[in-house]
N, C-alpha and C positions, 0 to 999 in steps of 0.2 A: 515537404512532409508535414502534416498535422496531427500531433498528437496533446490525445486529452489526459488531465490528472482528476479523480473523484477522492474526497473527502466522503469517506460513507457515512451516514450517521443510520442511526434504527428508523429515525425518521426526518423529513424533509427538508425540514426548519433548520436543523446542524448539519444540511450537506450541500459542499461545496465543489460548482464544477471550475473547471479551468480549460482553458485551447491554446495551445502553442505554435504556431506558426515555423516551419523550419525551413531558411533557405541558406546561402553560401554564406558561411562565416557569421549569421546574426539569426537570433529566432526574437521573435513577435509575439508577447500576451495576445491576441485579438479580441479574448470577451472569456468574461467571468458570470457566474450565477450562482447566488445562494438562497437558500431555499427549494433545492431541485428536487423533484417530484422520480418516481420512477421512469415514466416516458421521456422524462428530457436525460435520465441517467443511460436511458438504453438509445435516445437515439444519438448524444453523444456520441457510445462506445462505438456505433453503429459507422459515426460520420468518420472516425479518426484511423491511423493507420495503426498505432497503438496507443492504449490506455493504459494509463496507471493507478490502481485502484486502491486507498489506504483501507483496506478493510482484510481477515482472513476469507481464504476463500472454502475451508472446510474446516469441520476439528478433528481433532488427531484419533486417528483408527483404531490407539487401544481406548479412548473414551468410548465409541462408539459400542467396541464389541462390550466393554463394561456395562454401560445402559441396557444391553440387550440381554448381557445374562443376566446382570439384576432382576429384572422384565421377569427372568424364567427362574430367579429365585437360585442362581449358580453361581454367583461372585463367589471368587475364593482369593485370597493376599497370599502373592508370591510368600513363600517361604525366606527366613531370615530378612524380609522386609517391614518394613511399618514407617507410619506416619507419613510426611512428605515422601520419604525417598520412594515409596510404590506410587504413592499417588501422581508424583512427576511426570510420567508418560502420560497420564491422564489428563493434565492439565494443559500441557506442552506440547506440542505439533513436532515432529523433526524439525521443522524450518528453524521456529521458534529458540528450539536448545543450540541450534549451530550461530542463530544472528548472536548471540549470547554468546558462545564459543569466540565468537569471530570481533565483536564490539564493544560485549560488557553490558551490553543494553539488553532487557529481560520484556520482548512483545504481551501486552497484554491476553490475561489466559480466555483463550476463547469458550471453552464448556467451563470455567471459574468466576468470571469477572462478565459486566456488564457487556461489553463490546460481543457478547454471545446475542446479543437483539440484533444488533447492526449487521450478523453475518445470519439470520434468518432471513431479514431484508435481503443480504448479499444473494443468497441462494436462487430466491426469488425472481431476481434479476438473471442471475446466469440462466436459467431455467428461460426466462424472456429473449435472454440473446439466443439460443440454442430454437427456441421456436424461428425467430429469423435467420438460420441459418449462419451463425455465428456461432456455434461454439466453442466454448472457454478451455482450451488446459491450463490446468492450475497451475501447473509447470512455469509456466509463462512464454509458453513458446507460440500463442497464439495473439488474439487481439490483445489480451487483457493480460496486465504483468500486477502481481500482488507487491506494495510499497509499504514499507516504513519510516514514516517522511522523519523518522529521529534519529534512525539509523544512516540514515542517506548525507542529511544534512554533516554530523559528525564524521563519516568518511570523507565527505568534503574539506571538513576542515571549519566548517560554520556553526555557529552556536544552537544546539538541539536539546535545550530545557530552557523550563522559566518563562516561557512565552504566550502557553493561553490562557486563555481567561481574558475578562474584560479588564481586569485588574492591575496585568498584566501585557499593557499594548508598550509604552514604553520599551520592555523588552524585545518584542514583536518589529517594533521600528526599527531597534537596532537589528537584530535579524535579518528583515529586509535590504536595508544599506548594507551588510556585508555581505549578500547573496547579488546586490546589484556592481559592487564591488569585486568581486570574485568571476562573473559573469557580467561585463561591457558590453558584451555582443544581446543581450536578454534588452529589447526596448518593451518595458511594463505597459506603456501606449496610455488609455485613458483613463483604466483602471488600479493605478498604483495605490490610489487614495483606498481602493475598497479593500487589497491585499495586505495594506499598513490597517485597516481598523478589523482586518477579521482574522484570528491564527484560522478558522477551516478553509479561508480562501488560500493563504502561504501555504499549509498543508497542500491544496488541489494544485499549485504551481509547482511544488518539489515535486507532487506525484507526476506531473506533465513530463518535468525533467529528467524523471527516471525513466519515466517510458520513451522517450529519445534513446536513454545510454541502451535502454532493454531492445529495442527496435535496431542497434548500430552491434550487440553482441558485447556491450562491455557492462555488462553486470555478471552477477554469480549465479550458477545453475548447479542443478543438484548433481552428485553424483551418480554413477551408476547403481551405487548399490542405494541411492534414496530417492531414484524416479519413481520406482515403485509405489510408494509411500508418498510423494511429491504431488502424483496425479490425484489422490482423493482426498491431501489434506490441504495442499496448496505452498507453497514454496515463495518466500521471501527475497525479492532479488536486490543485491546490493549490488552501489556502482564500484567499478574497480579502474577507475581512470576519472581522472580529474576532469573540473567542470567544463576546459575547455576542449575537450578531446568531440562535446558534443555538436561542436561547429566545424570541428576540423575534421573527423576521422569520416568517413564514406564517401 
């Protein structure tokens, strides 16, 4: 099985792809790229069995409907709300308030915060896969599973702050050594030196790894009552079995 991790960035220059190689008991870096372009992001997704994509893959649905009465001059605040506590759903995806529920880590706000560029790009893309006949549930039950390489790493058990930036590789190093530590079976191959000098290439390798555990069924899926909501906002999956389950279990 070959599965890819994407580091999305808004633009080309901060996004990192990765390939994973998976056979009995040991999986394989094969090749790294950073600087990916759109076309090498989709034909990627294209080549792999699942991707893991660190990017949202929609924003949450009361944002939307808010822009749109805005638009018609209808916004109204819940009653006995104000400030943060209405704007929350606004800001926040379901996915989002549960990785939060569930880790203590808060995903960056997609219609708040910068990473709202990176997921117009995202759109983009999915929009490209869907022309080749690949289209995406957000859910992640399709090609593409949505990652949070901070979230993932810390259910592992591996160190998920303090690592980007160029400033910052030192941290990043250790990182690495405890993810090659942790995972025996992961031979980095030729490309370890670029994975140690880049956190968007470690980002593209966690996301690799989560699309394994997503592809073998051991991450977390929305519930019934949040597919709903899951399909157009996009749904965050975390792994829920340790790193080695991803050589052993299928």
């Amino acid at each position: 099985m070959l599965t890819v991790g994407v580091d999305l960035a808004a633009e080309a220059a901060r996004t990192a792809v990765a390939w994973v190689e998976w056979g009995v008991g040991h999986a394989r870096l094969t090749r790294v790229a950073v600087g990916a372009d759109d076309d090498l992001v989709v034909q990627a997704v294209l080549g792999a069995a699942k991707t893991g994509l660190d990017c949202p893959l929609g924003w949450p649905d009361r944002f939307v409907d808010f822009v749109s009465a805005h638009r018609a001059g209808h916004v109204r605040v819940p009653e006995g709300l104000a400030g943060r506590a209405w704007r929350r759903d606004l800001a926040l995806r379901v996915t989002d308030q549960v990785v939060h529920e569930q880790t203590g880590l808060t995903p960056l706000s997609v219609s708040a915060d910068r990473i709202g560029h990176a997921t117009m790009r995202c759109a983009g893309l999915l929009a490209a896969l869907a022309r080749h006949g690949r289209a995406v549930d957000r859910r992640g039950g399709g090609a593409v599973v949505e990652v949070y390489p901070a979230a993932a790493l810390k259910g592992w058990g591996l160190p998920h702050r303090g690592y980007k930036r160029a400033a910052n590789l030192a941290a990043l190093g250790r990182l690495v050594d405890r993810l090659l530590e942790a995972a025996p079976w992961l031979d980095p191959g030729g490309d370890e030196r670029v994975v140690r000098a880049s956190d968007d290439t470690a980002d593209a390798v966690v996301c690799a790894l989560v699309a394994r555990a997503a592809a073998l069924g051991l991450v977390t899926a929305p519930a019934e009552e949040q597919a709903g909501v899951a399909a157009t906002e996009g749904w965050i999956a975390l792994p829920t079995a340790p790193l080695d389950r991803l050589v052993t279990a299928g």
